[in-house]
C-alpha positions in Angstrom: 95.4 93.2 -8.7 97.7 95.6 -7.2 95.6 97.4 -5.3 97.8 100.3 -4.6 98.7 101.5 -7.9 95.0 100.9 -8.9 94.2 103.7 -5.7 96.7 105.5 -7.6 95.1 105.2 -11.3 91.8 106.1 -9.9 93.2 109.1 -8.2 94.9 110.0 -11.4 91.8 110.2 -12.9 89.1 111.5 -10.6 91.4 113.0 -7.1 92.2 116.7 -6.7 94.8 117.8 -4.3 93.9 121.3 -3.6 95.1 124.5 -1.7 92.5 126.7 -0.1 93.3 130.1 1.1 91.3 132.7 3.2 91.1 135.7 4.3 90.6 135.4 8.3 91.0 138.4 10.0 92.1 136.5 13.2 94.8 134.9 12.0 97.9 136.3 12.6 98.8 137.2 9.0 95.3 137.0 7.9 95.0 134.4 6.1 94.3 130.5 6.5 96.0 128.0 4.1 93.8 124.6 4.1 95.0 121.6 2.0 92.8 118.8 0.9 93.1 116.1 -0.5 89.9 114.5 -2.2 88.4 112.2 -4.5 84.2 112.5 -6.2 82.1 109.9 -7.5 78.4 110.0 -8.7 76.5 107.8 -5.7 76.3 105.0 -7.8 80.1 104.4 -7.3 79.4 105.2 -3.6 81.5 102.0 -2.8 84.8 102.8 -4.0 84.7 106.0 -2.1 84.2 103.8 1.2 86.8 101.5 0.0 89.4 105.0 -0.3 88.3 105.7 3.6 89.2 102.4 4.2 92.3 102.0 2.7 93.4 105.2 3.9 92.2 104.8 7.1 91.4 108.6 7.6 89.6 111.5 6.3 85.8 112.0 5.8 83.0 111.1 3.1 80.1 113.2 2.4 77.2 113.8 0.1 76.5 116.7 -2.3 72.8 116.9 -2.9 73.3 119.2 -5.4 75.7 117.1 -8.0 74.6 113.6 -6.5 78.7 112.8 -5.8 80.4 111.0 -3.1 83.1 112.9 -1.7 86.4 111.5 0.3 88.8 113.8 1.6 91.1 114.5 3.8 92.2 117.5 5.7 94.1 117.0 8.6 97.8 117.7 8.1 99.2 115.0 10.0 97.2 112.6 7.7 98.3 114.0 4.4 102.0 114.0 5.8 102.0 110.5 6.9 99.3 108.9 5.0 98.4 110.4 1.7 101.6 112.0 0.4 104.0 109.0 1.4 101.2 106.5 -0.7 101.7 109.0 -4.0 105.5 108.9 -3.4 105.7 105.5 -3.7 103.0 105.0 -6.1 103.4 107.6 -8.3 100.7 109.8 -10.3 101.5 109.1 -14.5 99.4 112.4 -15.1 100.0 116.2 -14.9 98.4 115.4 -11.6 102.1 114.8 -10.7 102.5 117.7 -11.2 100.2 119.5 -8.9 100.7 116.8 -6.1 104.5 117.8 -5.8 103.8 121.3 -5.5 101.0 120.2 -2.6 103.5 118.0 -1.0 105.8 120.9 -0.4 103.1 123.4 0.1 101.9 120.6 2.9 105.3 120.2 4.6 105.7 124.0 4.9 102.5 124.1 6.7 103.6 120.9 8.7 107.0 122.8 9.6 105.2 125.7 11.0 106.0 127.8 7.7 102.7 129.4 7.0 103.1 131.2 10.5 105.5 133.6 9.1 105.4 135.9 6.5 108.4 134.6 4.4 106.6 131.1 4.8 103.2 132.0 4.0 104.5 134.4 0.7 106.4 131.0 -0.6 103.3 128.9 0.2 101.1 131.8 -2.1 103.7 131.7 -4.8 103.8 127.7 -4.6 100.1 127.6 -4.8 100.0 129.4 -7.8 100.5 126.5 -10.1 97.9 124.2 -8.8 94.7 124.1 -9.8 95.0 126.7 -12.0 91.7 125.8 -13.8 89.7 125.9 -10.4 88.0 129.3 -9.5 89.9 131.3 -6.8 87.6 133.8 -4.4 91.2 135.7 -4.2 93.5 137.0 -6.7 97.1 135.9 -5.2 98.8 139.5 -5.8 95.8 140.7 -3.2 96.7 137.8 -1.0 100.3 138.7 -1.0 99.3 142.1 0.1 97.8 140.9 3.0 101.0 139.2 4.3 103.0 142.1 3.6 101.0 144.5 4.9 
């Protein structure tokens, strides 16, 4: 089995590669940008979840009492931009998950570039981030957001 395009399928299936954003009063601009990069299974498929740690070889796992899921995912920018995105460029997502993850990989290389420290950046990482997840909830409508940076 090739176990890296299988990482990939499973992904394809059950990953999310998201963009948070918060309002923080002491940051600079006011906002925080947090990328993450997870994958959820219900505790009986605790061991694949492992096995994604593993294989990764960073990133956390937790438990969520309230949905019973196994959670792996990773936060840290220096993993996403040397682990995680370079293992979806090579093994590509066959989904509209594609989609999303190529909007997160720039997103994630603005932020590694120092980008979201200046307005210009962090208005192109808020327009950017506007086509991924769409069906997720946001706390923040992005027009408010953008008022904050250009405030």
């Amino acid at each position: 089995m090739d176990i890296k395009s299988y990482i990939t399928g499973f992904t394809d299936g059950e990953g999310c590669f998201q963009i948070s954003i918060s309002k923080r009063s002491k940051m600079k601009l006011g906002l925080e940008i947090r990328p993450s990069f997870s994958v959820s299974q219900n505790k009986r498929s605790k061991d694949i979840i492992i096995f994604l740690q593993q294989y990764f070889k960073c990133g956390g796992v937790r438990f969520d009492k309230n949905d019973q899921t196994y959670k792996f995912e990773v936060r840290s920018i220096d993993d996403l931009m040397k682990i995680i995105i370079p293992h979806f460029e090579k093994y590509p997502l066959m989904t509209a998950k594609q989609d999303d993850f190529k909007i997160f990989s720039e997103i994630c290389r603005l932020i590694y570039s120092n980008h979201h420290l200046n307005q210009e950046g962090l208005k192109k990482i808020l327009e950017l981030s506007r086509g991924i997840n769409v069906s997720g909830n946001k706390k923040y409508n992005r027009e408010d957001l953008l008022k904050i940076v250009t405030r």
